[in-house]
Each structure stands twice: as structure tokens, then as C-alpha cells.
C-alpha positions as CSV (number, residue, x, y, z in Angstrom):
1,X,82.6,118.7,100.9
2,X,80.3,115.4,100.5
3,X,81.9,113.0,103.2
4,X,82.5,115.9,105.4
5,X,78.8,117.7,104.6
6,X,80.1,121.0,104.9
7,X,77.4,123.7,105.1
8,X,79.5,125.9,102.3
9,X,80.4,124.4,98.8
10,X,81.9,125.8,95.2
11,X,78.9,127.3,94.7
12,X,79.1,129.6,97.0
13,X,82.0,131.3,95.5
14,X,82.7,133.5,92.8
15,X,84.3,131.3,89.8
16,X,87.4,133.0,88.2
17,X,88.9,130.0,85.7
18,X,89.6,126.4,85.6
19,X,92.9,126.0,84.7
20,X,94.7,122.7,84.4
21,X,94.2,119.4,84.3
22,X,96.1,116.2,85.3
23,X,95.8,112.5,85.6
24,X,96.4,110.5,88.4
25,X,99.2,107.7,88.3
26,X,99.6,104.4,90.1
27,X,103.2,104.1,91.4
28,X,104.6,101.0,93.1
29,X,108.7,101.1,94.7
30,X,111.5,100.1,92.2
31,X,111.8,96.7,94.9
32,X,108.0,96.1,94.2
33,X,107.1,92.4,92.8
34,X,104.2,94.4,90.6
35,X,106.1,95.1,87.0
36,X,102.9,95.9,85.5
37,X,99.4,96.9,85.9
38,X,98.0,93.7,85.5
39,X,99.9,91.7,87.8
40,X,98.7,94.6,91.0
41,X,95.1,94.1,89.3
42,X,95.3,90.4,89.5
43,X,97.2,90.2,93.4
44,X,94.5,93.2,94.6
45,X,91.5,91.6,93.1
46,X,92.6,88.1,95.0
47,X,92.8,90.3,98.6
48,X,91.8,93.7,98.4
49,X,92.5,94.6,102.1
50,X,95.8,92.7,101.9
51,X,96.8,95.3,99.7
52,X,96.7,98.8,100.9
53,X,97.1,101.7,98.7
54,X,98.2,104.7,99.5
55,X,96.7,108.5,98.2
56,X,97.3,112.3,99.3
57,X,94.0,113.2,99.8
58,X,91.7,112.8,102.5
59,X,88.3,110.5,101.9
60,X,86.6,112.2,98.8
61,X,89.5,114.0,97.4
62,X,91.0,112.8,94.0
63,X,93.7,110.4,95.2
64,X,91.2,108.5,97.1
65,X,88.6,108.4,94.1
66,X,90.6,107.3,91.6
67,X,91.5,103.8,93.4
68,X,87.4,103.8,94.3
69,X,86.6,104.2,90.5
70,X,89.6,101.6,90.0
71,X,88.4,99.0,92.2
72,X,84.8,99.4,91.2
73,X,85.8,99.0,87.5
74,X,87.8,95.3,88.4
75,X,85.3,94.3,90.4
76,X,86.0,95.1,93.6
77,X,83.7,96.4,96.4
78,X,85.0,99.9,97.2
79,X,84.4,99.3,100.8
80,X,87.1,96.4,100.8
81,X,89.6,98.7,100.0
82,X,92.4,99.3,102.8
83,X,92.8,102.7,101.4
84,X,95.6,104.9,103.7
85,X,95.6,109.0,103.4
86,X,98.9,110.8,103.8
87,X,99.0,115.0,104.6
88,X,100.5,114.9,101.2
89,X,102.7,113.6,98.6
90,X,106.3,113.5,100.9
91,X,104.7,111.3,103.0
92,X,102.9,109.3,100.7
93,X,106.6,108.9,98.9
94,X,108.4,108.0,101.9
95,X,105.3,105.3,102.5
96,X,105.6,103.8,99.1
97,X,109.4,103.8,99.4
98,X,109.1,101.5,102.5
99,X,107.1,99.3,101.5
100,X,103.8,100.9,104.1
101,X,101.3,100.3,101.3
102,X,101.1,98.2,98.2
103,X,100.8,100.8,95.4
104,X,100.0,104.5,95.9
105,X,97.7,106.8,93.7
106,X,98.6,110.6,92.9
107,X,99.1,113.5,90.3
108,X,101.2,113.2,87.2
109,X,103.1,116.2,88.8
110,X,103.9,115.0,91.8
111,X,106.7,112.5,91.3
112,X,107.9,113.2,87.8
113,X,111.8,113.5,89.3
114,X,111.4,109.8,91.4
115,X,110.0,108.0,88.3
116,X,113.1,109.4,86.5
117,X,115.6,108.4,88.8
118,X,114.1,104.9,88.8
119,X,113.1,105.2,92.5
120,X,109.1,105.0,91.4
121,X,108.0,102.3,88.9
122,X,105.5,103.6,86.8
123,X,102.2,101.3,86.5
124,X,99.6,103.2,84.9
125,X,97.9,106.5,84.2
126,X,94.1,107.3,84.9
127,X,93.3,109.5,82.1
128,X,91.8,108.5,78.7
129,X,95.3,109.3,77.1
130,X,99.1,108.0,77.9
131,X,101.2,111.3,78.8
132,X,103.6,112.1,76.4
133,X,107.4,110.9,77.5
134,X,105.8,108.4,80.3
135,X,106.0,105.1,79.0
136,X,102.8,103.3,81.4
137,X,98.9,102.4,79.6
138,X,96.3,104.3,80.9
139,X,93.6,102.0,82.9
140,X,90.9,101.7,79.8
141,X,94.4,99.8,77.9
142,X,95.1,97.6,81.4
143,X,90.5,96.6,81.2
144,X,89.1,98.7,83.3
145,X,86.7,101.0,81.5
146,X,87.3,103.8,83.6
147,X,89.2,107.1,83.4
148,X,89.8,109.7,86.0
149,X,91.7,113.7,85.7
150,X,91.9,116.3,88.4
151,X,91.1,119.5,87.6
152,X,92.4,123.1,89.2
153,X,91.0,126.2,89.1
154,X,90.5,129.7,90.8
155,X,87.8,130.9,93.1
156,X,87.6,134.4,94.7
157,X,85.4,135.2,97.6
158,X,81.1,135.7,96.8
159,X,79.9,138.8,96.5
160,X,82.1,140.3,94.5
161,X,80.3,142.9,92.0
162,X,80.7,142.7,87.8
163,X,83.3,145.2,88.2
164,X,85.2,143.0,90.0
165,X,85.1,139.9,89.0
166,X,85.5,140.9,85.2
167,X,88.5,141.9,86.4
168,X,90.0,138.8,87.9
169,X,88.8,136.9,85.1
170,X,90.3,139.5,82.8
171,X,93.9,139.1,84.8
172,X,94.1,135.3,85.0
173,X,93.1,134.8,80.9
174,X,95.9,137.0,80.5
175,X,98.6,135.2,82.6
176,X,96.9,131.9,81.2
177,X,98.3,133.2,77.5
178,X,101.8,134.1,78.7
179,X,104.2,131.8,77.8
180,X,105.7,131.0,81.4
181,X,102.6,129.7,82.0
182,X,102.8,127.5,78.4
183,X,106.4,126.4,79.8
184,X,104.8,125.8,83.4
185,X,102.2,123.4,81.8
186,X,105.5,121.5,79.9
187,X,107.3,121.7,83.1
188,X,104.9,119.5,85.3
189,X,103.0,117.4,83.0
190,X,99.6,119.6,83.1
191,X,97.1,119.7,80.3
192,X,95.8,123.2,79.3
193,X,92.2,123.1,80.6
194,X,91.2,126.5,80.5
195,X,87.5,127.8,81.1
196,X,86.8,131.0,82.2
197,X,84.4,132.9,84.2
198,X,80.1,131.4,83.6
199,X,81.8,129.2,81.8
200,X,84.0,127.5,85.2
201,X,80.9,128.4,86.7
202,X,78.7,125.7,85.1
203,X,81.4,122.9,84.9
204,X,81.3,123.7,89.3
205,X,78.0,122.7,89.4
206,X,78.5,119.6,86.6
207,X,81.6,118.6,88.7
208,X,79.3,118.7,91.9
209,X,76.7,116.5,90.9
210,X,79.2,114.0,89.4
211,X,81.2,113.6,92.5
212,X,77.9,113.3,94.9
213,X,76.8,110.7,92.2
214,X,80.1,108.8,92.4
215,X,80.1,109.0,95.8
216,X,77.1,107.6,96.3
217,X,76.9,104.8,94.2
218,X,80.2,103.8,96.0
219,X,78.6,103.3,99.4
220,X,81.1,106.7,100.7
């Protein structure tokens, strides 16, 4: 919505619920000389466009902000960054795997399975906690004090009346308490980061300002 300045935003929806939240990871190839966090700081902050990394989002999105808030935080100008978009996380895997970017940034979720089967080497997380059953420091352990989640949520449509969105709000609370969902949240790594109705509402517009902010004050 900022890069692009589109003429319609969040706010001009109808907030339902947040839902989830999830950190980013940094991911390298199991052939990749980078074993740890600090040694892909050390080789990125000695040539940051040598090193290109790799995200599924477009300019703006969360894969691309993360690195920014990354580089910023070791000291590196956010416009020296060789950052690459892929439509995606296939083709950011199949990028990583051959060795088309350095290191490449996306959801916890994404390639759970590939870290597993030792095909992904783990670096780091970007939240302010490690995930349970991943063994990789989040960022604020590796020295840069930052920290970066992605949240999801549900929107419907504006101009829906009380009625209505009452009862949207009223349907997705109870589906939130079900336990598929519970096992869902197990299943891909998510944290429970529920927030209904007004509530979503106001964290929109809080979300909105922080990322113009960010955004900003990163010359994007």
C-alpha cells in the first residue's frame, strides 16, 4: 500500500479479527559456507550487494522488511541491499537451493518440512522469542536489537451494517476456540494472536503508521 500508494488501504475495510502471528526466519542451503548467524552478518556487512537475499514478498511486504530492519540494525544502508522478490515461497526455495541468493527471509510456516529434512539450514528467527522445537537465536541474541512478526487477520468488505459484522465477528471467535484451529496453530508454527472486531480495528491503524514510519526512515 505505501511503495505502491494505492488510493484504498485497511482502513477502508470492515475489521473482522486478527488472527495469528509468525516470525520470519533466515534460511541459507545445507551447501551454504554460513553455519551461523554471525558469520552471514559478518560476510553481508563486508559487501552488502555481493550478497543478495532472497524474500516472497514484493517491496514493502514482510519478507522484504525484515532484511531492511536487519540491515539497518548491523549497520547497513537499507538501500545497499541486493534484495530479490520471488511470487512466493516455491520459488524462493528453489532460489535458495541453487545457490541464486545468499540467504533468503520468510515465515516460520513456510519451510518447516525443508529444515527437517536438512535441505534448509536454519540461521535465525526474527521474533523476540526462539520457536519452540527450532533450535536457531532470534536476531536480539545474534546483536541486532531488532525484532520483526507478521501478523494475519480477516477483513470483509466496508459498509457492512452492525448486524452484520457482529456476525462475522461472532463466527470467526467461534472457529478461533475450536480445537482444529488450536491443532492448526501447533501444526504450522503460528502463535495465537487473536483480536477481534474495534479491537483489530485499532491495531490496523497502529500497524499503518508503523510501517509508513519504517518505511520512511529507510529511504523506501
Amino acid at each position: 500500500v505505501h511503495t505502491n500508494e494505492t488510493p484504498r488501504t485497511l482502513a477502508d475495510t470492515t475489521p473482522i479479527a486478527r488472527l495469528t502471528e509468525e516470525q520470519d526466519i533466515v534460511v541459507v542451503g545445507k551447501d551454504s559456507p554460513y553455519k551461523t548467524i554471525g558469520e552471514l552478518l559478518t560476510a553481508w556487512k563486508a559487501n552488502p550487494g555481493k550478497l543478495p537475499v532472497g524474500g516472497g514478498s514484493s517491496p514493502g511486504g514482510p519478507d522484504h522488511l525484515a532484511p531492511m530492519l536487519m540491515a539497518q540494525a548491523a549497520g547497513i544502508a537499507p538501500k545497499e541491499v541486493n534484495y530479490v522478490p520471488f511470487d512466493g515461497g516455491g520459488e524462493l526455495l528453489a532460489s535458495i537451493l541453487g545457490d541464486k541468493v545468499a540467504f533468503g527471509v520468510s515465515g516460520v510456516g513456510e519451510y518447516l518440512d525443508q529444515i527437517k529434512a536438512g535441505e534448509l539450514r536454519l540461521l535465525a528467527v526474527t521474533g523476540p522469542k526462539r520457536v519452540p522445537g527450532l533450535d536457531a537465536p532470534t536476531l536480539r541474541e545474534a546483536g541486532l536489537d531488532t525484532e520483526f512478526t507478521n501478523w494475519r487477520g480477516i477483513v470483509a468488505p466496508p459498509g457492512l451494517s452492525d448486524a452484520e459484522r457482529e456476525k462475522l465477528v461472532t463466527l470467526v471467535t467461534e472457529l478461533h476456540d475450536s480445537p482444529q484451529w488450536r491443532e492448526s496453530l501447533k501444526t504450522h508454527g503460528w502463535n495465537d494472536a487473536f483480536l477481534p472486531g474495534d479491537e483489530f480495528g485499532t491495531f490496523l491503524a497502529e500497524q499503518d503508521r508503523r510501517v509508513g514510519s519504517v518505511l520512511k526512515e529507510l529511504g523506501l
